[in-house]
C-alpha positions, 0 to 999 in steps of 0.5 A: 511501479506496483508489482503486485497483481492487484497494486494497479486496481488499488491504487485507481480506487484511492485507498491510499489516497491521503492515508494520514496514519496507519490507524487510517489505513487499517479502518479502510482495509478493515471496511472491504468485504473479502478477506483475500482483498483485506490482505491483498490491500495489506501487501500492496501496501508493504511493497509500497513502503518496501519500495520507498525505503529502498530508494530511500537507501539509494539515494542516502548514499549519494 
């Protein structure tokens, strides 16, 4: 669950849907407009990766 204030709003648009590479994701960040958005994107993203390497670590555990 995004904890980020802006991680809902993202998420709905389809900017990470189907990112293939992190070269794909820095294009689609790069074509927002706003620099405040450019970084919001950036951190939703960390807290995305954040997460999933936490579960990650969680469940190797079992």
């Amino acid at each position: 669950m995004p904890l980020h204030p802006k991680g809902k709003e993202f998420a709905k648009s389809g900017l990470f849907a189907g990112v293939k590479s992190f070269a794909d994701l820095e294009m689609r960040i790069a074509a927002i407009t706003e620099n405040k958005a450019k970084g919001d994107a950036f951190e939703v993203f960390a807290e995305a990766i954040r997460d999933r390497h936490n579960s990650e670590s969680i469940i190797g555990q079992f």
